[in-house]
C-alpha positions, 0 to 999 in steps of 0.5 A, spaced: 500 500 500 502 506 497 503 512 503 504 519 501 508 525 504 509 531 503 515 534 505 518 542 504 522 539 496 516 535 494 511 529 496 514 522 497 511 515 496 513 510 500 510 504 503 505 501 507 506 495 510 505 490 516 503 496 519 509 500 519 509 506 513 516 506 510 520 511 506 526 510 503 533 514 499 529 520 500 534 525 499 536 531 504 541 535 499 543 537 493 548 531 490 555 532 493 558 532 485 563 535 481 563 542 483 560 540 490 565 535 491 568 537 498 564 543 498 557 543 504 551 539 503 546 544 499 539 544 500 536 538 496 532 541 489 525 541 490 521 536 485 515 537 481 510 530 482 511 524 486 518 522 488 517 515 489 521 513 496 520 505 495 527 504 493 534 505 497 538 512 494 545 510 493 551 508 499 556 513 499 563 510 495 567 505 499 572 498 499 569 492 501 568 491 508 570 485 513 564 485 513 557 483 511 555 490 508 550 489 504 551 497 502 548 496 494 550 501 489 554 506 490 555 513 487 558 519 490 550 522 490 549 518 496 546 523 500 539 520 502 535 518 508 530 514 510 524 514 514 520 508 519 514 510 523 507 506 525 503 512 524 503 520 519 498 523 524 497 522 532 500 524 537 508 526 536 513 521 537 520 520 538 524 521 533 531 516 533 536 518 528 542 513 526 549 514 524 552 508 521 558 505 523 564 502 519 571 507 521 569 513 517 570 509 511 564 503 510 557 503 511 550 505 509 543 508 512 540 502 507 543 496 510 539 490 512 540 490 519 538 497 521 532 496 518 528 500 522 521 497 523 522 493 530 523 499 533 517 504 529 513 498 532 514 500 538 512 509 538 518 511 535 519 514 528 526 511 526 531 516 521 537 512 518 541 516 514 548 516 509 553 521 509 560 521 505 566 517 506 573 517 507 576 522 502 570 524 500 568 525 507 574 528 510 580 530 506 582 538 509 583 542 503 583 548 507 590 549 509 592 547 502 587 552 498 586 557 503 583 561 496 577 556 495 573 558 501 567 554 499 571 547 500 569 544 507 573 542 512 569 536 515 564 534 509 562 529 512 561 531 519 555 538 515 552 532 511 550 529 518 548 536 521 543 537 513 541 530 515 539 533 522 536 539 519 532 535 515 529 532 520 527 538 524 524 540 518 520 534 516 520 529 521 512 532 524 509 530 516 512 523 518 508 523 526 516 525 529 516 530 535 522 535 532 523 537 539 524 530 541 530 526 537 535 521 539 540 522 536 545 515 535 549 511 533 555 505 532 563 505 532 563 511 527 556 512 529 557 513 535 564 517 535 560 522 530 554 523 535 560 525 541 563 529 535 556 533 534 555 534 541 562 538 541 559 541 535 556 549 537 552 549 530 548 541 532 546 545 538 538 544 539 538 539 534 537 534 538 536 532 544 539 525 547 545 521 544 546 513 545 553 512 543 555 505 542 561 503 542 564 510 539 566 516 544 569 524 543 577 522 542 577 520 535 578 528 531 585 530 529 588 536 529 588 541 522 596 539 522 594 531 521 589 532 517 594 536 512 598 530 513 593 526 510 591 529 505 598 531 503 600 523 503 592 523 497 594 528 493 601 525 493 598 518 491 595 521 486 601 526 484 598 531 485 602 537 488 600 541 494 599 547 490 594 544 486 589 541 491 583 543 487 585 538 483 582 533 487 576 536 485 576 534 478 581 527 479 576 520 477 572 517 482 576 510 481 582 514 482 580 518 488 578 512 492 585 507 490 589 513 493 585 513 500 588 506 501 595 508 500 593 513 506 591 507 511 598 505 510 602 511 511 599 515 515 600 516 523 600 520 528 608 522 531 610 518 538 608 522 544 605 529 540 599 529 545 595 523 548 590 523 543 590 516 539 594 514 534 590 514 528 593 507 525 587 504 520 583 511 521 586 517 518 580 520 515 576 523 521 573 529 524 577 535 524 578 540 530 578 546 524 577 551 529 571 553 525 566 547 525 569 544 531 572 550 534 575 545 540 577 538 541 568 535 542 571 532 549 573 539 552 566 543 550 562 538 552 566 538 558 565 546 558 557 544 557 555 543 549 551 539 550 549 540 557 541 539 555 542 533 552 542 526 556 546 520 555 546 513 555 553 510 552 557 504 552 561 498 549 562 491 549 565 487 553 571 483 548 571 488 542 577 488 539 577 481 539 572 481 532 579 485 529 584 479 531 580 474 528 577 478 521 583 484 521 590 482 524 589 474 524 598 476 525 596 477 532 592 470 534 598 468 537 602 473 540 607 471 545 609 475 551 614 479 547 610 480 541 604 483 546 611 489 548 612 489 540 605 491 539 602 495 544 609 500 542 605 503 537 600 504 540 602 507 547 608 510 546 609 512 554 607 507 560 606 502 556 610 497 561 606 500 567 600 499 563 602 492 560 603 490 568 597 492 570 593 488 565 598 482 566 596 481 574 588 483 573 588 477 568 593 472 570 592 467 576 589 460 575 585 462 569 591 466 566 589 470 559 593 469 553 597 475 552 592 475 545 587 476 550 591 481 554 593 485 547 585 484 545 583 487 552 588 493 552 585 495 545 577 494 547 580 499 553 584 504 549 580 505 543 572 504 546 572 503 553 576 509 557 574 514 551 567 512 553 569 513 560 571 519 559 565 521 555 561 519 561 565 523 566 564 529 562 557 530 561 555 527 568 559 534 570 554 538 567 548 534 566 545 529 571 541 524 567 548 520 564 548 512 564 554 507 563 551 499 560 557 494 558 554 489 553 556 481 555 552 478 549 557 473 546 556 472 540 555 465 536 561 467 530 566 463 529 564 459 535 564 464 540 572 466 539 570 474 538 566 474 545 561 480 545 565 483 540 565 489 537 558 491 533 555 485 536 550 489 540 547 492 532 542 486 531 539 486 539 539 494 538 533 493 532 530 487 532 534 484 527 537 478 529 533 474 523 538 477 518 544 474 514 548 479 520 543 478 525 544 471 526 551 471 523 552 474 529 547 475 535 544 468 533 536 467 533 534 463 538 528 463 543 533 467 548 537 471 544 529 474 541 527 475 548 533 479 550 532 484 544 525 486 546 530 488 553 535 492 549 530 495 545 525 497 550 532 500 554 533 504 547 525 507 546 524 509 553 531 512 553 529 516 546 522 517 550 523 521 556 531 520 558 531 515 562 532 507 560 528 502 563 532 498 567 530 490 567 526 488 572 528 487 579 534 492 578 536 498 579 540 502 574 544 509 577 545 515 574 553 515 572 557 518 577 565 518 578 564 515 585 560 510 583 561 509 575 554 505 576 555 500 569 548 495 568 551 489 565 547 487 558 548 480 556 545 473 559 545 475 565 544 482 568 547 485 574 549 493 576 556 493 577 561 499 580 566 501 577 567 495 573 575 493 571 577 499 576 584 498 577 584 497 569 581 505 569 585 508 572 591 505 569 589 510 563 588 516 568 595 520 565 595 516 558 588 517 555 
């Protein structure tokens, strides 16, 4: 059954079924092409008739992912949105807006496993959208053509807050409540929701934020993205002072130089205790402008002081890239950990090593694949998430912590509740190809995702998650870093893995 929608470019005609109206690649700007590449997201050009919304809009440009990505076609036309709801007219719900995952490098709001529908059954108007990836998301041009105002310091990071305004704008002809928006988001996702709460433009936006596994520490300064774009246009030997250049190079050409980037590109030793960059070179830039201070410092001084926040990780993340990523580190041994984690901190390292080694030794002792494992779920994740935490409980009450414990059944258990595990449960998709690859579809894993998905909705409603019954969830607070535990069994820690946290207190 068609559905229509008249939005401010024109009228949508989406579907209606099983009682859920969907609306898909329904384009929230201009298309980023020729000389808009690299520029900000224009407003979308209005149609004339009916625009039908029943089939996908283009995924931004990308490799191939690890993963099952499902992305579709691909064109650098890619900035579409698409919309779930139980109803266009009633009382208003509550909007959630997802930001996809995938290093800033892969990924798309149209993805099987974001399906929106489960999460629309339960009140909520479910936004998925898509925004520019890697160079195209993220090259800095400004400090290599400062003539050329019009290029954009952080493409990607102006299509997310195009994709915001749309919402705002639009959402109420889909039965959304624009002054009631959660915004969230994985991996990527959910560094770009701390990025956007650190970001003065995204202010009033939106109104809650779940980052899943993604926090405020993964920015560069102007200097490194330089570096990055000067090691693309080197690739593609073009000079510095021809950076424009980049606007005209082939799209083929653009994306096999932005590989040479993940293996060139690091941030030097010791400069500051952000985190080496390593296989992430293209991300958000402190330009000054856009993102006038690190996010982590404005939300510490209050950016975001509205907006409450629940925020976590899983338990074994960095155990989906040993086993599918750096298959070399399966089997490190005691001098192969050392060897490893130099690159990655480059200061206290011994200490931190140490720390790990007598907190996971004893009769049950961890392999030092599992120790190096730990440290990054800890260094890439978790402590960021911490810091994240401890920053806006400063300035904003209603902030809760969760630690994700689901295994998954991958590889026969080997990656834990690693990383991304917690997607399928978050929209009741666990009958995809992803879901059950990862999540499983069992009776019980099916129960556990009404759980998890009433924690997100009631957050989305009024701020504060539904704590399984029989529990009591606390606020987060530095005192008692109150942790609900999501898995097979649920229990409300204080401050989990203490000791590990506080060896990072002077290196992160």
């Amino acid at each position: 059954m068609n559905a229509v929608v008249e939005t401010n470019a024109g009228k949508l005609a989406g579907q209606h079924n099983d009682g859920i109206y969907s609306f898909r690649g329904i384009p929230y700007a201009r298309p980023p092409v020729e000389t808009l590449r690299f520029c900000a997201p224009q407003p979308p050009e209005p149609w004339a008739g009916m625009r039908d919304a029943k089939v996908w809009g283009c995924s931004a440009p990308q490799s191939q992912s690890v993963l099952p990505a499902g992305v579709g076609q691909t064109s650098e036309d890619c900035l579409y949105l698409n919309v779930w709801t139980d109803g266009l007219a009633g009382s208003p719900r509550p909007v959630m807006v997802w930001i996809h995952g995938g290093a800033f490098v892969n990924g798309s709001g149209s993805q099987e496993m974001y399906d929106g529908s489960a999460l629309a059954r339960r009140g909520v108007v479910l936004v998925t959208i898509n925004y520019r990836l890697a160079a195209l998301g993220f090259s800095f041009l400004r400090d290599l053509a400062p003539e050329h105002e019009e290029l954009s310091a952080n493409p990607a990071i102006e299509d997310q807050l195009a994709a915001l305004r749309w919402v705002q704008e639009n959402i109420a002809r889909f039965g959304g409540d624009p002054g009631n928006v959660t915004l969230f988001g994985e991996s990527a996702g959910g560094m770009s929701v701390a990025t956007l709460m650190g970001t003065p433009s995204a202010h009033g936006l939106f109104h809650r934020a779940i980052p899943q596994s993604g926090a405020a520490h993964h920015t560069v300064s102007r200097e490194d993205a330089t570096r990055v774009t000067r090691a693309l246009l080197d690739a593609l030997r073009i000079p510095p002072g021809a950076a424009r250049k980049l606007q005209e190079t082939p799209l083929e050409d653009l994306l096999r130089a932005q590989q040479v980037c993940f293996k060139q590109v690091l941030n030097p030793e010791g400069k500051d205790r952000r985190l080496p960059m390593l296989g992430m070179p293209f991300l958000p830039v402190r330009d000054g402008q856009l993102l006038p201070q690190d996010p982590l410092d404005a939300i510490r001084g209050g950016s975001a002081a509205q907006v409450p926040l629940l925020i976590g990780t899983n338990l074994d993340e960095w155990m989906l890239f040993v086993r599918l990523v750096e298959t070399g580190k399966q089997n490190l041994s005691a001098e192969g950990l050392h060897k490893v984690c130099k690159r990655r901190i480059p200061r206290g390292r011994e200490a931190l090593i140490e720390t790990y080694l007598g907190t996971r030794g004893g009769e049950n002792a961890e392999t030092p694949t599992q120790i190096y494992a730990a440290i990054e779920s800890d260094r890439m994740f978790r402590i960021p998430a911490i810091r994240l935490a401890e920053a806006q409980a400063s300035v904003q009450p209603a902030v809760y912590n969760y630690l994700f414990t689901w295994p998954s059944p991958m590889m026969r258990g080997a990656i834990g509740a690693g990383h991304a595990v917690e997607i399928p449960f978050v929209f009741g998709t666990l009958g995809t190809p992803f879901g059950r690859l990862f999540s499983g579809d069992s009776p019980e894993a099916w129960k556990f995702s009404e759980r998890v998905m009433d924690i997100w909705t009631s957050f989305a409603r009024d701020g504060q998650p539904a704590a399984p019954a029989g529990l009591d969830w606390p606020r987060y607070e530095p005192e008692r870093r109150a942790t609900l535990t999501l898995g097979e069994q649920h229990s409300v820690l204080q401050d989990p893995a203490s000791e590990e946290r506080r060896a990072w207190d002077e290196l992160l």
